[in-house]
N, C-alpha and C positions, 0 to 999 in steps of 0.2 A: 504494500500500500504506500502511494508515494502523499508526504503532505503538500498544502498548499505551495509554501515554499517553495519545495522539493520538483514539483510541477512545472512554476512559473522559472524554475533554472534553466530545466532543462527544455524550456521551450526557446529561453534568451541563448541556451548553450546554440539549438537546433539550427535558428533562425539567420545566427551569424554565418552557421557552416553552408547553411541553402543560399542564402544571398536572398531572404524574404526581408520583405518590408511587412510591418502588422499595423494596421489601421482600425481605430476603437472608436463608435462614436459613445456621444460623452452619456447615452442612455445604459450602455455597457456596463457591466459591474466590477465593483474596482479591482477585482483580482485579473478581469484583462487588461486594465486600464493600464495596470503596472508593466503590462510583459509590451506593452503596445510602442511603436516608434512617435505614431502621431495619435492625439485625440481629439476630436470635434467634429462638428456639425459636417451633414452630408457632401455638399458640394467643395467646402475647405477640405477635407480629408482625402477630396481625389486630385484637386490642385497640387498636393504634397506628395501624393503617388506618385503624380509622371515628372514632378523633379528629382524624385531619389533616384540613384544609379541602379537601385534590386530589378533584378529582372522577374519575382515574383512578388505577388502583392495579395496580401491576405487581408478581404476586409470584414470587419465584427462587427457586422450591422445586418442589415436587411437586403433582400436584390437589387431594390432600383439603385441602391447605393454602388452597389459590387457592377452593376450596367453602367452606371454615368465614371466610376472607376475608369472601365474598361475601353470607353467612350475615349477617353480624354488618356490614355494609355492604350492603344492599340496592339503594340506590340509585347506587352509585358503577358505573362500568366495572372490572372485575376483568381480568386479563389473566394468562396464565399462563405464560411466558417459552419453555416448550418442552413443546408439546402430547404429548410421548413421555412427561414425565416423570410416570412416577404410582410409587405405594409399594406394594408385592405384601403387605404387610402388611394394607395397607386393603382388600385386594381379596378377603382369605382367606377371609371371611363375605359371606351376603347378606342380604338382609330376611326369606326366607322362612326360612331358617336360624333367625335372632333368633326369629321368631314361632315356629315350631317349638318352641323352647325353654324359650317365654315358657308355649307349653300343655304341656309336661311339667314345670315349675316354676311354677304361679299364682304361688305365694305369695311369690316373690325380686325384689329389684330390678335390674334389667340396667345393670352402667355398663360402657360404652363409651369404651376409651382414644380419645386423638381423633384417632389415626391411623386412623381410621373413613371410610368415603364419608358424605357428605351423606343418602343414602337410607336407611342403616342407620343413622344416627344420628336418623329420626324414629319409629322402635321403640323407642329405648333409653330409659331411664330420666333416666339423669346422666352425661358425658361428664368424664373427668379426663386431666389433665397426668401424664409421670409426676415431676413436682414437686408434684402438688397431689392425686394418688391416696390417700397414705395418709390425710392429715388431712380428705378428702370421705368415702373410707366409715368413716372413726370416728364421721363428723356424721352416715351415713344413718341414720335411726330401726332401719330394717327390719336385722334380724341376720342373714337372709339374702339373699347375694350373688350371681349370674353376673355373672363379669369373662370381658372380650371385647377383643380375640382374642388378647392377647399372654399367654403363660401364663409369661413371665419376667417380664413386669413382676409380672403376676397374683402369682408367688409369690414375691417380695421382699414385697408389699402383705400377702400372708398372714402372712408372718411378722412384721411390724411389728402387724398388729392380730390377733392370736390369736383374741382373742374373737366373730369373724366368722364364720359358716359361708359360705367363697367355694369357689364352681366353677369350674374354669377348665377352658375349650377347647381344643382344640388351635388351637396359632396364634402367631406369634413372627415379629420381626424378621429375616430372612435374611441381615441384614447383620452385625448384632451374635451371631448365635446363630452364625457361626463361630468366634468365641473362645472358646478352653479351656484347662483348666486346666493343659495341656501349656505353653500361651501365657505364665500367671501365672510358671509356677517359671521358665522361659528368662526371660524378662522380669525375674524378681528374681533369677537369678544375674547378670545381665550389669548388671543398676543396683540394687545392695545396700541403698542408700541411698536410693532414690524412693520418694515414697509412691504408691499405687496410687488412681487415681481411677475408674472404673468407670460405665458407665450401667447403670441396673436392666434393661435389654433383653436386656443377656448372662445367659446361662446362672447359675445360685444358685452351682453350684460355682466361680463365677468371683468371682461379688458380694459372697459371704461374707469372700472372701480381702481383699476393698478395705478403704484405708483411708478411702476415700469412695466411696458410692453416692448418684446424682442426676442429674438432669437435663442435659444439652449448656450449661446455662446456668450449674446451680449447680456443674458440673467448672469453669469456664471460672472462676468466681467467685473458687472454690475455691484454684484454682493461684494465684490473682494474690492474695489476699490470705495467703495461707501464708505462713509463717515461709522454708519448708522450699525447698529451690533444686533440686531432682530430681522430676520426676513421670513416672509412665509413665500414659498416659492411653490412658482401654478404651473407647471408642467414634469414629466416623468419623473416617480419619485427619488432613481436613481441620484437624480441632483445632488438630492438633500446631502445624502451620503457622500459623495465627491466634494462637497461643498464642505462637511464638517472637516474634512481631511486637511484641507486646501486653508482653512480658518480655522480654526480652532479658539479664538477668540471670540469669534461668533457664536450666534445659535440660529438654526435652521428651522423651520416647521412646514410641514408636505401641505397643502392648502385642500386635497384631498386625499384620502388612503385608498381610493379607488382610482389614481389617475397613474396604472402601472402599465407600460406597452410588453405585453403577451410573446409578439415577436418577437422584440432585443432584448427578451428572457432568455430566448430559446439557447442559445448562444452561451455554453458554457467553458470553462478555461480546460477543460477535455478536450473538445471540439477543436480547440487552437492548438494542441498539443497533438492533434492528431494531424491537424493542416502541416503542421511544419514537419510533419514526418511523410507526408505527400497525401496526405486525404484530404474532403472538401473538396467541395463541385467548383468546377473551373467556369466560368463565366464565357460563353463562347457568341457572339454576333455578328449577324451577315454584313459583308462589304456595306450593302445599301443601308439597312440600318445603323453602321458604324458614321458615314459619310453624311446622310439626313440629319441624324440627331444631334450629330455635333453643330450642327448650327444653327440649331434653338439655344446651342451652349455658347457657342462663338458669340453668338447676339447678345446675353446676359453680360458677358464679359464686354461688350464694348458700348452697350451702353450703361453697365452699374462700374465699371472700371475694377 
């Protein structure tokens, strides 16, 4: 029986000898976080891929992650740590869906959150973060919008740029769209004192009430450079956890115990241990969808910088 430790060695031993790069996003639990090269948010974690030299890339997250990797890394090995893990977000829409859309709206531009599959992202227009949403469609020329598929990020995004005509889908996070505003008032009578940190994924009536909305990256920022010693933090509870580690001066509190994503559960420091000894599904896409997709991502990148 090997311990944790004992694990996490001999994956660091493994990973030097393979020439892997390990990739965690920050919902990941912190026994991979530790064995991990990079940790963060989806689209930063594949930015980081295709500048490292490894020629294999192990990522601890979910598919469309381990695709837009693959996307933006062509030529490396992609591996996806546990072939279960996909995101019911990504899967709400399809292509013919988008296209559909696309001929009952000529005239709008489709951006795509990029919690999207690889296939639907070669329909789409421009792909955004939800850190890099609002400042991409204030850059698109065209004034009219379809946002896809999360209609909570969609409408924090509305209200930041008014002057947009955006349509949004049905379609949202299942993870984050269990927090409610029942959640905010419990949550602020029991820490009177914390500020509220919030992902744009949850419900308006929740986002409104934060004293921060943003990103898994810019909460994360957020708490550690704060003044302020109390947060209750509104997205994946793994946070909380990462965050005491990170602060220990601080105190954390989850804003709900019911806001845990199921899939970057799945994903245990087994699973990585078995990647880097050559297991784990390798992430394989055709020329055309290699070549489409990339630029929905090209786009994002040149107009959020």
């Amino acid at each position: 029986m090997l311990t944790t430790r004992e694990m996490q060695d001999e994956i660091i031993r493994l990973k030097k000898e393979n020439d892997i790069c390990i990739l965690a996003h920050a919902y990941q639990s912190q026994d991979i976080l530790e064995v991990a090269d990079y940790v963060g948010d989806s689209y930063g974690l594949s930015v980081l891929a295709a500048k490292s030299p490894c020629k294999t890339v192990i990522m601890c997250g979910v598919r469309f992650m381990a695709e837009t990797c693959k996307i933006l890394s062509p030529d490396k090995r992609v591996i996806l740590s546990n072939s279960e893990a996909g995101c019911p977000m990504a899967e709400q829409m399809d292509k013919e869906l988008v296209l559909e859309l696309k001929k009952m709206y000529p005239d709008h531009s489709v951006v795509a959150y990029i919690n999207t599959t690889s296939e639907l992202k070669t329909v789409c227009d421009v792909c955004v973060t939800s850190s890099s949403a609002v400042k991409i469609i204030k850059n698109i020329e065209n004034d009219k919008i379809i946002f896809i598929p999360d209609c909570n990020l969609g409408s924090y995004v509305q209200k930041q740029v008014p002057e947009k005509d955006i349509k949004l889908f049905h379609g949202g996070c299942p993870t984050h769209i269990r927090i409610t505003k029942k959640d905010v008032e419990k949550a602020k009578s029991l820490h009177p004192n914390a500020l509220l940190l919030v992902h744009p994924e949850c419900i308006k009536e929740v986002t409104q009430c934060a004293d921060y909305a943003g990103s898994t990256t810019g909460i994360m920022e957020f708490a550690k450079k704060s003044d302020a010693k109390e947060f209750i933090i509104g997205t994946e509870n793994s946070i909380v956890q990462h965050l005491q580690f990170e602060c220990p001066d601080k105190k954390f509190y989850v804003l709900s115990k019911d806001c845990v994503c199921h899939n970057m559960k799945l994903t245990t420091l087994g699973d990585v241990l078995s990647c880097v000894k050559g297991g784990g599904e390798e992430i394989e896409l055709s020329e055309q969808v290699l070549k489409k997709a990339k630029i929905c991502l090209d786009n994002m990148l040149a107009l959020g910088g």
